[in-house]
N, C-alpha and C positions, 0 to 999 in steps of 0.2 A: 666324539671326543678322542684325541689325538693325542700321542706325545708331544711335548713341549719342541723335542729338537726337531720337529717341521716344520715351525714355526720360520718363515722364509723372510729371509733378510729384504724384500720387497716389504712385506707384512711388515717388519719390525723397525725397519729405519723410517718411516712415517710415524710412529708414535713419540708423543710430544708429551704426554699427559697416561700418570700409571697410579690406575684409582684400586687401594689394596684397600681388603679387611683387615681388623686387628687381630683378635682373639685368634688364636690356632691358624692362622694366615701367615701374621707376620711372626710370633709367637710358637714355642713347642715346650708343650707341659707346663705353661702357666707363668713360661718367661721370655722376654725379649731377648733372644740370643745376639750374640753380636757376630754370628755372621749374618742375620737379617737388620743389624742397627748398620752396622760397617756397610751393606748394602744399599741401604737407605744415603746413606751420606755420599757412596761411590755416584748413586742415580745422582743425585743435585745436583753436584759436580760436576757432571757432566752435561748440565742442561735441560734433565727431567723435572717435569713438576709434577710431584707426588702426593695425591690427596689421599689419606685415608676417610674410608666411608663407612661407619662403625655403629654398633648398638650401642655403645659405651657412653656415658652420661656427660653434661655441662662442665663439670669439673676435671674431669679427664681431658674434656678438649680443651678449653682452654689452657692446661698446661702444657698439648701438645699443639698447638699453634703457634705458642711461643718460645718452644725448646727445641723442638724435634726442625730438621730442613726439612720443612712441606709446604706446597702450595695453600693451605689450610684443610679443616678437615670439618668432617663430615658426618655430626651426631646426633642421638637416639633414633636412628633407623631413620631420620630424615627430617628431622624435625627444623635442624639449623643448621647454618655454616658459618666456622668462626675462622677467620686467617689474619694474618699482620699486615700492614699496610703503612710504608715511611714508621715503621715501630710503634704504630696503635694498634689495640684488637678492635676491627671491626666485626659485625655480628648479623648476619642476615638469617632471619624469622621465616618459617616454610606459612606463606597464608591460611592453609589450613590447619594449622599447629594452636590453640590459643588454650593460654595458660589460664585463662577463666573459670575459678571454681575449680580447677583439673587435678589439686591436690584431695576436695572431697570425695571425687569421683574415682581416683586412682585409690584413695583406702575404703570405699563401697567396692570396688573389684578388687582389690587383695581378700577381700572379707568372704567375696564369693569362693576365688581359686581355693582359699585355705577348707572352706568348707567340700569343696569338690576332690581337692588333692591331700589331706591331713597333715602329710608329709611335707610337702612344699615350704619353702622358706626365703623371704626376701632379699634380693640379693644383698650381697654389704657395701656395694656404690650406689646405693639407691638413694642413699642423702644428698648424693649431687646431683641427683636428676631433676628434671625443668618438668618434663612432657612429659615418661612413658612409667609404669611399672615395670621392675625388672623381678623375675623370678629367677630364683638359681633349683637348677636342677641337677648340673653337672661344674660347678667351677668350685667350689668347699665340698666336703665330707659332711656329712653323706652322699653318695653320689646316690644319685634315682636315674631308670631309667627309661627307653623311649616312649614307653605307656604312659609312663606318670608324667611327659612333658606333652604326650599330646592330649593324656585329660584336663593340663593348665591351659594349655592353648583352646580347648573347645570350654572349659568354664570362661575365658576373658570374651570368647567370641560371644557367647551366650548372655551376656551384657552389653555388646554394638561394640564391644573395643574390636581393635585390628591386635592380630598375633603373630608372631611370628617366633618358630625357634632356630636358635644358635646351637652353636655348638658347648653352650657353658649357660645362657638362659634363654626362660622364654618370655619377652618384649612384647608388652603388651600398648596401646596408645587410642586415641579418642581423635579420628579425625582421617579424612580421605587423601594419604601421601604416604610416601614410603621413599627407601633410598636411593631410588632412578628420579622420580620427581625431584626431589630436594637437587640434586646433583644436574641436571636440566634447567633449574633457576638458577644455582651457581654457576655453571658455564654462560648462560644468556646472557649475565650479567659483569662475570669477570672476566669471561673468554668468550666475546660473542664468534670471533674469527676462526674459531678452533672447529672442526667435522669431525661432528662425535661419533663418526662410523669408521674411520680412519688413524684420526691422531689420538684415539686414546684407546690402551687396552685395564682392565679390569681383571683382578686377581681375589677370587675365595672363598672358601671351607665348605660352606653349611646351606642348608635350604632357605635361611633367609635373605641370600645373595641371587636366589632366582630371577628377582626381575633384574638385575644388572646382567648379567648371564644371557638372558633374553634380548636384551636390548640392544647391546654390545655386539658385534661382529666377531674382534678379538677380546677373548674373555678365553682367563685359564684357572682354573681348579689347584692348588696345592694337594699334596699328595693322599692328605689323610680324607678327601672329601669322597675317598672311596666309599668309606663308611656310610655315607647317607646315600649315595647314590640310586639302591634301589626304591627310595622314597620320595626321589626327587623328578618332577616334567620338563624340569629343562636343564640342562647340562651345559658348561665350558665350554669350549670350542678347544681347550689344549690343557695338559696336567700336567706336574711335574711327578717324576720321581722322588722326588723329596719332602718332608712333610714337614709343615707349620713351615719355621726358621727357615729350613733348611731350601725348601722348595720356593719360599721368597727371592732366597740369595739363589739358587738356582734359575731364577726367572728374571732377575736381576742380571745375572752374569749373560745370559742369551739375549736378552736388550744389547745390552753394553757390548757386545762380542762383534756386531756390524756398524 
């Protein structure tokens, strides 16, 4: 892992395609700043298509498919991908995603975590989720911390769900996919021409971003993703000095600079 300003104008004038996280990615302390929103708009403009790839629920993306300048975007950890098309939402379903019964099953494992973690508390976008349980452990007050999100994580696993944690919760879901698959069926399908080792780089935060991080060739870290770092097996390839917002429009501005 590298600073960001190596990143070689070879490296960066091939990417076509800049798949970010939301939460404390593009975000710092709980808000879209507008120097990462101003950034956001700079990228389009110029030609980027920018999908975010996010833990964040159905109702989130949908309203940012249709507001925000993005290629479409990419939610609860993989489950689906919503984008606009001639100004329809279209909506593509990850195969192993299915919404069957997934509501009894998601409040049988809140019932567990609650009894593993006391403390714990479901997130407050959890009404617009399709697929996943969301726990919060650090996005409201009380904040808890990295003990109490990895004994949510080992109660959901202890039920066959998949876990992962964020930097604000821990995402829990029923079924074999995550956000490099989800985002693999997106591309085959809406960018089959696009070389996903080349024209795209991947930006963010948190250990749930591991397998994009792995997958990716260019993949860079935001500033604050120091903090997990000793917990984490696979690393960015580049970080900025900037953190959340800041390191967005930071990574933004080094695209845009060749």
């Amino acid at each position: 892992m590298i600073p960001l300003e190596t990143l070689t104008a070879q490296e960066a004038g091939k990417v076509s395609f800049l798949l970010t996280d939301i939460d404390d990615t593009m975000t710092y302390r709980g808000k879209l700043l507008p120097e990462a929103y101003t950034a956001l708009w700079n990228l389009s403009r110029s030609g980027m298509r920018v999908i975010p790839v996010t833990g964040r629920p159905a109702g989130w993306c949908d309203l940012i498919a249709r507001f925000w300048p993005v290629a479409g975007v990419i939610g609860e950890n993989g489950a689906f991908a919503f984008y606009m098309e001639e100004n329809r939402m279209k909506r593509m379903y990850h195969p192993l995603a299915d919404r069957e019964g997934v509501k009894d099953r998601l409040d049988g494992l809140w019932e567990r975590v609650h009894r593993a973690v006391p403390e714990s508390r479901i997130a407050a976008d959890q009404f617009s989720r399709l697929f996943d349980l969301a726990v919060d452990y650090r996005e409201e007050p009380p904040l808890l911390d990295d003990q109490a999100a990895d004994g949510i994580k080992k109660a959901c696993e202890a039920e066959g769900a998949r876990a992962k944690i964020s930097s604000i919760h821990v995402n829990a879901w029923f079924g074999d996919y995550d956000k490099l698959s989800m985002t693999q069926i997106f591309f085959s399908q809406r960018y089959p021409e696009a070389n996903m080792t080349s024209d795209v780089l991947f930006v963010g935060d948190s250990p749930n971003d591991e397998p994009m991080f792995a997958f990716f060739p260019l993949s860079c870290g935001v500033g604050n993703i120091r903090n997990f770092l000793p917990s984490m097996k696979v690393k960015p390839a580049f970080i900025t000095s900037g953190e959340g917002s800041y390191g967005f429009a930071e990574l933004a501005e080094r695209l845009l600079s060749f």
